[in-house]
C-alpha positions as CSV (number, residue, x, y, z in Angstrom):
1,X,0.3,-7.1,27.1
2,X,1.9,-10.3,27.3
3,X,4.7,-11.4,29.9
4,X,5.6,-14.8,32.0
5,X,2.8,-15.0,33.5
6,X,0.0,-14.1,30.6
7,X,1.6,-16.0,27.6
8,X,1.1,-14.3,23.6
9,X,-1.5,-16.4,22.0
10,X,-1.4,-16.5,18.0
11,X,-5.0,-14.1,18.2
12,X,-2.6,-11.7,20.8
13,X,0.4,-11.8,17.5
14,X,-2.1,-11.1,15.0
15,X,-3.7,-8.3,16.5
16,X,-0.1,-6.9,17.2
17,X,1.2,-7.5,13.6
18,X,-1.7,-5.5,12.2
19,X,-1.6,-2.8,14.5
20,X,2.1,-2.4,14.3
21,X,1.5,-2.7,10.6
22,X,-1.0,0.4,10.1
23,X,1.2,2.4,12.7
24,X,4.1,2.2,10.4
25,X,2.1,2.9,7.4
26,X,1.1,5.7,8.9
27,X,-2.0,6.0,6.7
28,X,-5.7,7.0,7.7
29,X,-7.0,5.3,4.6
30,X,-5.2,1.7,6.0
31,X,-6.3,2.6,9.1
32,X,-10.1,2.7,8.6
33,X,-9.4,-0.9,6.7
34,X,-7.8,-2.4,9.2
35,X,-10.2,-1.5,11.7
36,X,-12.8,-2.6,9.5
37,X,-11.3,-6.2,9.1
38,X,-10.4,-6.2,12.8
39,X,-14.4,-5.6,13.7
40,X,-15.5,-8.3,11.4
41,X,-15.2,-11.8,11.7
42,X,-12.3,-13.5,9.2
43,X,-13.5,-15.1,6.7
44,X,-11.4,-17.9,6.0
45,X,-10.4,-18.9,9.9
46,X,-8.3,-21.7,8.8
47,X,-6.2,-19.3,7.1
48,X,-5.0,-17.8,10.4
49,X,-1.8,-19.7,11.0
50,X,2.1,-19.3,11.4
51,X,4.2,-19.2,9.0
52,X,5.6,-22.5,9.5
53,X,2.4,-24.4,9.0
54,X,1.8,-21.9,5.9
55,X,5.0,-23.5,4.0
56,X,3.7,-26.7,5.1
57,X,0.2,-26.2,3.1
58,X,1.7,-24.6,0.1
59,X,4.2,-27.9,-0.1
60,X,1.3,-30.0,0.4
61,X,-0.7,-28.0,-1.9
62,X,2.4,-28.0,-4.7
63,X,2.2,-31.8,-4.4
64,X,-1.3,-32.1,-4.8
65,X,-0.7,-29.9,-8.0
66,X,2.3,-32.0,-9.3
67,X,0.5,-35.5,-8.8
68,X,-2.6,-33.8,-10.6
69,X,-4.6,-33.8,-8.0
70,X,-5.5,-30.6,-7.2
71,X,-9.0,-30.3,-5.1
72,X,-11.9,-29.4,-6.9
73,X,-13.3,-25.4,-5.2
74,X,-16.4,-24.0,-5.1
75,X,-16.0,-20.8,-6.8
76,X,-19.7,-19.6,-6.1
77,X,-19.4,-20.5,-2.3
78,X,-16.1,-18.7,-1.8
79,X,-17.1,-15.3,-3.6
80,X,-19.7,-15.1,-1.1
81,X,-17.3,-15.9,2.2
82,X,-15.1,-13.3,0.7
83,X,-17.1,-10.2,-0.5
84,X,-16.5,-9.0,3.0
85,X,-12.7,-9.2,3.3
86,X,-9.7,-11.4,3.0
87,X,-7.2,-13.1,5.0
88,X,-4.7,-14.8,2.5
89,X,-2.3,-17.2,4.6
90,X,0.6,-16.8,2.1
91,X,2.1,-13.9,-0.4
92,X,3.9,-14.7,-3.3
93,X,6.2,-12.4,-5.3
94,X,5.9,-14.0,-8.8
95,X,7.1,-13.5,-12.3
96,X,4.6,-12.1,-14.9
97,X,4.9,-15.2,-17.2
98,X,1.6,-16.6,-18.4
99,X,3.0,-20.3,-17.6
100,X,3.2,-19.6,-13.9
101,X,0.0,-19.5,-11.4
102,X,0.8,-19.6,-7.8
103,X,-2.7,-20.4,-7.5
104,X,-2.5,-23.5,-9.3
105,X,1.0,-23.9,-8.5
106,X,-0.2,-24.4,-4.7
107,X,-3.4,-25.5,-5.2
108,X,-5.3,-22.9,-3.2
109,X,-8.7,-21.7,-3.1
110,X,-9.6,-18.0,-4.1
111,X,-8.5,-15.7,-0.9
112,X,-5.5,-17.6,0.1
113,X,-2.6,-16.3,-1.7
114,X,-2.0,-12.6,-2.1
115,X,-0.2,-12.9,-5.5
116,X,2.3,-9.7,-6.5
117,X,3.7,-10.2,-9.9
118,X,6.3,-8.8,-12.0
119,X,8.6,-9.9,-15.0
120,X,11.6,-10.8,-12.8
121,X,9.7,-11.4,-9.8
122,X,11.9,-8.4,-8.1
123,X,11.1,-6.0,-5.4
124,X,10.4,-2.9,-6.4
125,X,9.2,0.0,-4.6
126,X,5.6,-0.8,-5.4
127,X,6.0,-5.0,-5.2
128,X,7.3,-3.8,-1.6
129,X,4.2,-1.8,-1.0
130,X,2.1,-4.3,-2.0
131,X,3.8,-6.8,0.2
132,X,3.6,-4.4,3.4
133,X,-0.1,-4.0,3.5
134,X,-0.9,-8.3,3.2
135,X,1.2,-8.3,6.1
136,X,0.8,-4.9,7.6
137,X,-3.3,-5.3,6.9
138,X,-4.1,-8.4,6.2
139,X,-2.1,-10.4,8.8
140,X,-0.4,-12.9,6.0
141,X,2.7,-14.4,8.4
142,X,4.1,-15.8,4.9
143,X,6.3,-14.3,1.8
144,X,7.7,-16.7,-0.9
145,X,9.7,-14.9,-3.8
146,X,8.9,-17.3,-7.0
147,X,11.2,-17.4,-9.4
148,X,11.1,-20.4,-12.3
149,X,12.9,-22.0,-15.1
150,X,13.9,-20.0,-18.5
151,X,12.6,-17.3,-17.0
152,X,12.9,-14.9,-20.0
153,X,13.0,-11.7,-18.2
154,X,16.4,-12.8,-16.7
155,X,17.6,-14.4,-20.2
156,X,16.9,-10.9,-21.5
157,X,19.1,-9.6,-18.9
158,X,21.8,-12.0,-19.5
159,X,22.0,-11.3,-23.2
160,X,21.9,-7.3,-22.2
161,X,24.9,-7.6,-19.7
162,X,27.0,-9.5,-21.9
163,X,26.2,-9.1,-25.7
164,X,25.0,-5.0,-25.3
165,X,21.4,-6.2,-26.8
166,X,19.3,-3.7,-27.0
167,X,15.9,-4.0,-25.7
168,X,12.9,-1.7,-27.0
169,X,10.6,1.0,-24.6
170,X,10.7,0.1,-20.7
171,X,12.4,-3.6,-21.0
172,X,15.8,-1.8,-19.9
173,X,14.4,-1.3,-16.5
174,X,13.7,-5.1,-15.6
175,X,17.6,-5.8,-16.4
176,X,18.7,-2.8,-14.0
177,X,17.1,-4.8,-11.4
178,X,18.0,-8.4,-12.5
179,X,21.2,-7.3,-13.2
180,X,22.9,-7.7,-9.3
181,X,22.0,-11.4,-9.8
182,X,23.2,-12.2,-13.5
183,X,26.6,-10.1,-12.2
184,X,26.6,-13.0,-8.9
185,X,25.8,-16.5,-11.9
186,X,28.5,-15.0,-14.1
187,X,31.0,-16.0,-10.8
188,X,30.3,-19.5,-11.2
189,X,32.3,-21.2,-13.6
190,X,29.7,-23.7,-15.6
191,X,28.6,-22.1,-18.5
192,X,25.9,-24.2,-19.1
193,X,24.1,-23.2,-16.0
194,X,24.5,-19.3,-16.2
195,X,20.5,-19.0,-16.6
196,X,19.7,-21.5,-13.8
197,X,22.4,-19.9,-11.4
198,X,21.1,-16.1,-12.4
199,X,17.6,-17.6,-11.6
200,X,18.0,-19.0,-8.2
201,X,20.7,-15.8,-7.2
202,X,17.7,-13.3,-8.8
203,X,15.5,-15.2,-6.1
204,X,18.3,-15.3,-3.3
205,X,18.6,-11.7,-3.1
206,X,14.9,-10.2,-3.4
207,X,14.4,-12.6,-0.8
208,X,17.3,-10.6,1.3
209,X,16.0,-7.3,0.0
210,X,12.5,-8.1,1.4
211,X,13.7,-8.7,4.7
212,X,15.7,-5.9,4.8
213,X,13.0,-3.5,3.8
214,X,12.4,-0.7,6.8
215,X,10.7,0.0,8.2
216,X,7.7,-2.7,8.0
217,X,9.3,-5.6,6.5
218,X,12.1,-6.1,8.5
219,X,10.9,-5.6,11.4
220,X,8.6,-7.6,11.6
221,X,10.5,-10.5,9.9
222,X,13.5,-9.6,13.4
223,X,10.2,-9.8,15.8
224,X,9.9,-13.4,14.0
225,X,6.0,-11.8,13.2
226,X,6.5,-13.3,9.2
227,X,9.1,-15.4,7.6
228,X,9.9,-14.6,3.4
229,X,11.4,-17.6,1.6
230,X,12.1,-18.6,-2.0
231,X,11.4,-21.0,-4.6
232,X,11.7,-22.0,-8.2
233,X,9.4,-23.6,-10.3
234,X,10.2,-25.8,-13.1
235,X,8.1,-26.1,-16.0
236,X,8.3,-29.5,-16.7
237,X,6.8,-30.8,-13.4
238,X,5.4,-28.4,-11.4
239,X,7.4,-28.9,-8.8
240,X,8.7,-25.8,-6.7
241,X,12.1,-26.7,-5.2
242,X,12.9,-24.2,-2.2
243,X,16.1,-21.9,-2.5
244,X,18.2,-21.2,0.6
């Protein structure tokens, strides 16, 4: 217990975001891993930081990327640290595309980003799942919600919405969930930038439906636990520009 007198230390948050995390899964499979992770020692200690100083290493690392100067990892010595758990500092909803690699995009070394993707980069029932256990689990204070440039998933949905395309097998189900966003660009009045507002809106509100998502997600984002935030990467650079 913490109070005036005995102070919370970042070991005293973690311990509390993983316990409160498995409690609200409720599951006795999560359970047994958590304890498991709990009773062994992490294996990446510099990954055990706030949120705050997480967004500062993926900028630094996305700079590092941009300037090409990326740092050059030891695969071999990192599969060893990590055949005995994880402890990512950041998670990062991403589109499927094959031009975007958070790992790259941030520079980061194998264990450090938890990296959800989807075409759209939405949240989805299991995105959201996936989500809950890095922070419920894993401890990960950090979310970022990556959208990018001509992001064809929401061009698709754009052309759907207002030309009645019709789009083959399971495709419809991506502009269902993009759709709340292309409905918000189609507000703004520059036709020209109806992909690039649809983008940054598609990011704006997964970002709000994260930290709304009970009962894990949002509660621990109101105890100040995590922090979710959003970015898009353009294509040409490499650069990931923050969306507020």
């Amino acid at each position: 217990m913490c109070n005036s007198s005995t102070p919370c230390t970042d070991t005293d948050r973690r311990k509390f975001l993983k316990t409160a995390g498995l409690t609200m899964l409720g599951t006795t499979a999560l359970a047994h891993t958590s304890m498991a992770t709990a009773a062994a020692t992490v294996p990446k200690p510099e990954n055990n930081i706030s949120a705050k100083e997480a967004m500062k290493r993926l900028d630094a690392g996305n700079t590092r990327y941009v300037e090409g100067k990326s740092t050059l990892h030891d695969f071999k010595s990192e599969r060893e640290v990590l055949s005995g758990g994880q402890n990512p500092y950041a998670a990062i909803l991403s589109c499927a595309d094959s031009r975007i690699v958070p790992e790259y995009t941030f520079d980061s070394a194998r264990g450090d980003l938890f990296v959800v993707r989807i075409a759209g980069n939405f949240a989805s029932v299991d995105t959201i799942a996936s989500l809950e256990y890095t922070v419920g689990v894993l401890g990960t204070p950090l979310i970022m919600v990556l959208g990018h440039e001509k992001c064809g998933a929401v061009a698709g949905a754009i052309s759907s919405i207002r030309e009645g395309a019709e789009l083959p097998a399971n495709i419809p189900k991506l502009v269902d969930a993009i759709s709340p966003a292309v409905g918000l660009a189609l507000k703004h009045p520059h036709e020209d930038q109806l992909l690039k507002q649809a983008i940054r809106e598609n990011v704006r509100l997964n970002v709000a439906t994260l930290k709304a998502a009970s009962p894990m997600l949002s509660k621990l984002y109101a105890l100040g636990d995590i922090d979710i935030v959003g970015g898009v990467y353009n294509l040409n650079t490499g650069r990931v520009d923050r969306v507020s």
